[in-house]
N, C-alpha and C positions, 0 to 999 in steps of 0.2 A: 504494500500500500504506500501512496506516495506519503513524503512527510509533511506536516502540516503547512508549513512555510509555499511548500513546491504546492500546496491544492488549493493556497489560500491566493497564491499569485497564479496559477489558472484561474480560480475564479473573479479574479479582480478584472483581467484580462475579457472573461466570456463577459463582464457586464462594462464594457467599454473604459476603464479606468486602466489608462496604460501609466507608465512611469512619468510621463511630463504633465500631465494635468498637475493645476496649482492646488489641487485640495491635498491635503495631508493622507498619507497612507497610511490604516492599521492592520500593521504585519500579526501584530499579539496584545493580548489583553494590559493595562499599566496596572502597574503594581498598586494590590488595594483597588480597583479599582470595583470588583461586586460588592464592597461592605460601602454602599451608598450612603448610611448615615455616622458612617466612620465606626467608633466605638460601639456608636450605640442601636447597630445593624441589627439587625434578628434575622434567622434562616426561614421562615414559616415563608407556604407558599400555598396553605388549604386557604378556605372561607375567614379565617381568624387570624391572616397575616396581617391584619393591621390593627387591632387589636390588644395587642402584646406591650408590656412595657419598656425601655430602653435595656439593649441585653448588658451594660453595664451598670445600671441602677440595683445596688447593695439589698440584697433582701428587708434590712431593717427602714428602707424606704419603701419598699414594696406595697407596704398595707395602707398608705394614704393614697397609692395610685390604683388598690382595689375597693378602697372609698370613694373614689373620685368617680371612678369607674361607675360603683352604684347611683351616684347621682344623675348620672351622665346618661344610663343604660336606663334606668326603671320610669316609670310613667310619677308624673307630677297631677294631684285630685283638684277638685273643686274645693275651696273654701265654705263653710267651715270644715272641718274634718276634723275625727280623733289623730290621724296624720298628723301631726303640726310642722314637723319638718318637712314634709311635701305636699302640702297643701296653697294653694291660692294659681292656680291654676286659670286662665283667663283672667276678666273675662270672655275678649279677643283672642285667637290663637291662632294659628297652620296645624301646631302636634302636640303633644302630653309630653313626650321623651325628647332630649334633645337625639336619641337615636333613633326616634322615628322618623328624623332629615338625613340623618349621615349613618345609613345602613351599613351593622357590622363596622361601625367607621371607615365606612368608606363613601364610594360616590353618591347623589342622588339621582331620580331619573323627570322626567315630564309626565304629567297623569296621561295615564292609559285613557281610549277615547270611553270608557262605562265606567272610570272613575269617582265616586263623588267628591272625593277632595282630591288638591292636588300636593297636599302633604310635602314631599322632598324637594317638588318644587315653589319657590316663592314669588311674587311680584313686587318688585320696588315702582312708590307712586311719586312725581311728583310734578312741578306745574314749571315753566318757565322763570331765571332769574330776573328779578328788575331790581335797581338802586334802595326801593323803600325796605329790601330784604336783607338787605349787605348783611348785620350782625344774624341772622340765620343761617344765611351761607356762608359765613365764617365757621360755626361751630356746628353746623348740621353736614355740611355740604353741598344740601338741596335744601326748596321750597315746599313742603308738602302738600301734598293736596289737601284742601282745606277740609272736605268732611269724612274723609277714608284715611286721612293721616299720610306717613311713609311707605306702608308697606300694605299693601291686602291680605286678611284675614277671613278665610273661608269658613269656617268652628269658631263657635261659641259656645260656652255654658246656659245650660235651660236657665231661661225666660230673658237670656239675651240672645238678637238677632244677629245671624253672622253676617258678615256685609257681602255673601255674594257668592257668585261660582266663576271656576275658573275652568276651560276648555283652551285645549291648543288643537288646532288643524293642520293639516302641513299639504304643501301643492311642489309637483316635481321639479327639479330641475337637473340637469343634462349636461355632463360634463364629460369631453374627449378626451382622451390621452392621445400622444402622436402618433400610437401604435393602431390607433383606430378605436383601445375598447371605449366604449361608454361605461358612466357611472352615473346613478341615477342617485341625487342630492336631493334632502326635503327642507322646504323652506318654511319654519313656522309662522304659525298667525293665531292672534294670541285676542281669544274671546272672554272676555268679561262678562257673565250675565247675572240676572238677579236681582241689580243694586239696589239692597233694601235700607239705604240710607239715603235715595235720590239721586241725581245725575250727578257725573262729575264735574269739574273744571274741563271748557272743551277743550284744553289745553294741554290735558295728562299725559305726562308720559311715563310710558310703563316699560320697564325693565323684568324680564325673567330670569331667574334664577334657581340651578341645582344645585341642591349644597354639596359640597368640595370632600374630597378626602383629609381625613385629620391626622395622616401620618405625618412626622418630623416637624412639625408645626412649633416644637422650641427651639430645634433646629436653625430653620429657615429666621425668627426673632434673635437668634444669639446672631446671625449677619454680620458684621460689623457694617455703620450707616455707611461709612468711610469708601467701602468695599463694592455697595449697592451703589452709590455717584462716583465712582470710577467707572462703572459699567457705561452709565452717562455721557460722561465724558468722551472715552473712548469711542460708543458712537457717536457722538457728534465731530470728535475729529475727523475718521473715517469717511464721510461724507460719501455713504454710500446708496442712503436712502431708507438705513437702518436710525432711528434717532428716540430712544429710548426715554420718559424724562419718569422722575418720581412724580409721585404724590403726594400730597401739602394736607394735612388732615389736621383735626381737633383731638388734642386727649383730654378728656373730659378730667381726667387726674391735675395733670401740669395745668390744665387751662391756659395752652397755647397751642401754635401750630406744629407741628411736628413730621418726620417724614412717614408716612404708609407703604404699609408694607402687608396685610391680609387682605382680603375678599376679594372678588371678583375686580374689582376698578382702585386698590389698593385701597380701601375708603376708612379700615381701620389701621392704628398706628400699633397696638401690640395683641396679646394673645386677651389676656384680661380684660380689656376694652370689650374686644370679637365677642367673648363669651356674655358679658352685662348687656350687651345690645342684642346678642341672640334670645338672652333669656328673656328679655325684654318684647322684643318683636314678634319671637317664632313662639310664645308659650304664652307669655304677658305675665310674667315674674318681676318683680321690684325685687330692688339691690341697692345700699345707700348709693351707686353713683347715677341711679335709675330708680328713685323711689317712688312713682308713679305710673298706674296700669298705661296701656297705649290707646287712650278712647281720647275721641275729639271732643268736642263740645257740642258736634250734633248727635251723639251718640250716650242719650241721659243715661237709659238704663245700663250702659257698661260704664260708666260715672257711679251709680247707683250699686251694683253688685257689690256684695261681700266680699271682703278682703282677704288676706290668708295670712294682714303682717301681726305681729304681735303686739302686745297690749301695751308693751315698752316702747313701741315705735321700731320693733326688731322687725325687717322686710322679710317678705316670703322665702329669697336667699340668702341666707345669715352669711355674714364676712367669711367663716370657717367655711361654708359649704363651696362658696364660690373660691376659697382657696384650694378646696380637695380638686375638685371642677379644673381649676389653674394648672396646678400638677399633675392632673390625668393629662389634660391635654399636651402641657409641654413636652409629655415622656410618654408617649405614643410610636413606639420604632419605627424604622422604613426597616421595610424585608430586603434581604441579598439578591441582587441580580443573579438571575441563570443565563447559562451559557454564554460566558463574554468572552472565550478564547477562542470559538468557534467560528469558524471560514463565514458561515453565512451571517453573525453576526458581525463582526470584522468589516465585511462588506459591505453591512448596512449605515454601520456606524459612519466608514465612509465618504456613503453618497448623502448620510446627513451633513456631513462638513459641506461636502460639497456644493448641496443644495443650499448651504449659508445658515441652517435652522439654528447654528449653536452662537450666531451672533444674536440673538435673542433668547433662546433658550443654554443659556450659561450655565457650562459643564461643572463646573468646582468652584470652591470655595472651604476658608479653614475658620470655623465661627471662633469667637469671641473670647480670649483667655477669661473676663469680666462676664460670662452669659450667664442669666438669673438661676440655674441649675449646675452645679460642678459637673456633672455628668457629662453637658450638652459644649462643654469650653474645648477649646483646642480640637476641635474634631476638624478632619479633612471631608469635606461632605460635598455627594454629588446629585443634587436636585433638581440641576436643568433649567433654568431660569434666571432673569435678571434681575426680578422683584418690581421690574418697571412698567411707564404705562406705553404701547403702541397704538398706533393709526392702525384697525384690522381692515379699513374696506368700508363699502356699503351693506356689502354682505350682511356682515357682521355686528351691522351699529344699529342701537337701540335709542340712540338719539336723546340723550339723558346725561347730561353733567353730573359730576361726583367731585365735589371739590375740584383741583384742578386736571380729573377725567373730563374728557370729551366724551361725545355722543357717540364716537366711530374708537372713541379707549378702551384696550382692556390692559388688564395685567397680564404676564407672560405667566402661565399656570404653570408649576411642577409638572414634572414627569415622570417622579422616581414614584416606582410602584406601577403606573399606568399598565404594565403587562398583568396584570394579577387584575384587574376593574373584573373580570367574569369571574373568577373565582370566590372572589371577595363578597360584591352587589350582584352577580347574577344576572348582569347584564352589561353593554360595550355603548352606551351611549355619553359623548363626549362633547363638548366646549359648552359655554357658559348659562344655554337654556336647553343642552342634551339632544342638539336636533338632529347631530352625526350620532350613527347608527356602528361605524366601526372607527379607527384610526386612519384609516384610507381614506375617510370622506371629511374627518375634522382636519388634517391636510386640507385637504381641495378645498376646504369653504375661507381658508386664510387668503385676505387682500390686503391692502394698502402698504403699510411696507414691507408685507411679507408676499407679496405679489410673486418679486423675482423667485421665492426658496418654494412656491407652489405653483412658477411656468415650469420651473427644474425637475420637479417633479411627474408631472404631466409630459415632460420628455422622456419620464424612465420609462422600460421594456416591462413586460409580466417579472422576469427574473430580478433586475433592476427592484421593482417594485416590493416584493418578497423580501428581496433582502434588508429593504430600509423597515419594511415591517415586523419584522424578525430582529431588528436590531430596536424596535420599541416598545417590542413586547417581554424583552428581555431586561429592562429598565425597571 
């Protein structure tokens, strides 16, 4: 049998990548290179690979991240309850559990068309900026719609009204490769019906959203900022058409601006923030930095509902619990890549240089001696991401400012882990409202300045093809 070297340069050769192409050649796997979250990698590759806590976190930390975990994992009741510590539940929601958005923690998907709620996925509301807003869009980043709030909340607790239903539809679109195949893309359209709080602003704009996987996620915060605007920088030097910028967000903490670094359009600045405004929006949990349900003012009876905070003035999420909550999530592992030394991954890896994807999707990084976990410091860690925001297209934009996101901005999403999404969720639906169906199609649907690294693509052969998919599934 030939040796690896001699089958990996036939196969570089049969999928046209000869010695003088400018993209870089991978002969063999870099050293370290499958322990994606450095230290704190884990080997799992069933349903529960993301699940799992950092494999270097010391047994006697262990049990606040099987605490955390129960918060995380089990459903949150209606107030009053003998529960007291999970109680106040609404009384606006999307889910009970914050695992009922990030299944198995992992991805979310779009509701099924016989769904009655649309659970994992969320809708962000809000109206056009003007001057009389400034101090809103300072520390909100948006204007809200005035009588449905931020975000749409399909469930409610009995004898409150939920504000509504959510349906998505999707209509074809057709895309060539050079080789002739087609691929058939769905483009959603995003129905609101119900509104049983009255019309909106004609003005709404509505943003969808899947909730994200929760792997490395203290990781990705230990960054150093320093590290994330050198990304920046570099493209903007490069002037390639690549031009990466941060996001300018509120910490409700510091109460200033600071740079973002979570969710979809960077719109949160740390892990604890992410979680107070999830518990907040996706459940309607008070936290002293959120001590208030999310009902409007046209919305008396969820004004009116029973609370679930205590009699002290203690919030439905006591400081301890959203601490437990803090450290599950920071210490969440990424699993070990498979097969990274092998020909067809090699390959793929590549025709991903080639195709330019790792000028935005940023292969390494060595977080933070100072990162709020000893565990998570000094790791060399490989996430695939820049942390910043991009131009995707028309495609792609939802036409919704986020701080300083644009309507056609997203964040450059991780990729560590994306091979395991079926394993995990049980399903391969990908980018930011799940409308690609595999990785082949959330490729194709990338524009603006990811145009050129999705014409490159649309050039590659079946083989070609295979191989960059095979190197993203091994991620």
């Amino acid at each position: 049998m030939p040796s690896l070297p001699l089958r990996l340069s036939a196969l570089l050769l049969a999928l046209g990548l000869s010695a003088c192409d400018d993209a870089p050649k991978f002969t063999q796997a870099e050293p370290g290179e499958a322990r994606s979250g450095g230290g704190t990698t884990v080997r799992k590759t069933d349903q529960n690979a993301f699940s799992l806590p950092s494999a270097n976190l010391p047994p006697s930390r262990r049990v606040d991240f099987s605490v955390g975990n129960s918060f995380f994992r089990n459903p949150w009741v209606i107030a009053p309850s003998t529960t007291t510590a999970r109680d106040g539940l609404g009384p606006l929601f999307n889910t009970n559990a914050c695992q009922g958005c990030h299944i198995k923690d992992g991805r979310g998907h779009p509701p099924a068309p016989d769904a009655r709620n649309a659970v994992s996925m969320l809708i962000r509301l809000s109206i056009p900026d003007t001057p009389a807003y400034a101090k809103v869009i300072e520390q909100q980043g948006v204007v809200p719609e005035p009588v449905y709030g931020g975000q749409f909340q399909d469930m409610a607790v009995p004898g409150v009204t939920p504000e509504g239903k959510v349906r998505v539809d999707y209509s074809p679109v057709m895309v060539r490769f050079k080789d002739g195949t087609e691929v058939e893309l769905r483009k959603p359209s995003l129905n609101i019906t119900q509104l049983n709080y009255g019309p909106m602003h004609p003005d709404t704009r509505f943003s969808a959203r899947v909730a994200p996987p929760m792997i490395g996620l203290g990781l990705l915060e230990a960054i150093p900022e320093e590290a994330i605007l050198a990304n920046a920088d570099a493209q903007a030097k490069a002037k390639n058409g690549i031009a990466g910028r941060p996001n300018r967000v509120w910490d409700d903490v510091q109460q200033k601006t600071v740079l973002g670094r979570f969710g979809w359009k960077a719109g949160q600045p740390n892990l604890n923030q992410q979680n107070v405004h999830a518990f907040s929006g996706d459940m309607g949990l008070t936290t002293h930095l959120r001590p208030f349900d999310d009902c409007t003012d046209a919305q008396t009876a969820c004004k009116q509902a029973p609370s679930g905070n205590g009699p002290d003035g203690e919030p439905e999420v006591s400081d301890n619990i959203l601490r437990l909550v803090l450290f599950y999530t920071r210490n969440l592992a990424v699993p070990a890549r498979r097969d990274v030394g092998t020909p067809q991954v090699l390959a793929g890896k590549t025709l991903f240089y080639q195709a330019g994807c790792q000028s935005c999707h940023t292969p390494k990084y060595t977080t933070a001696a100072d990162a709020a976990e000893a565990e998570l410091a000094n790791q060399v860690i490989r996430p695939y991401s820049d942390l910043l925001l991009h131009d995707m297209g028309d495609g792609l934009a939802d036409n919704r400012t986020e701080f300083q996101a644009g309507g056609r901005d997203w964040r450059t999403p991780p990729l560590w882990g994306i091979g395991l999404t079926q394993a995990v969720s049980g399903h391969t639906q990908f980018l930011h409202d799940g409308r690609a169906r595999n990785l082949l199609e959330a490729v194709l649907w990338h524009g603006g300045e990811a145009k050129a690294a999705q014409q490159q693509v649309l050039s590659f052969n079946a083989e070609q093809r295979a191989a960059l998919l095979a190197f993203l599934n091994s991620l």
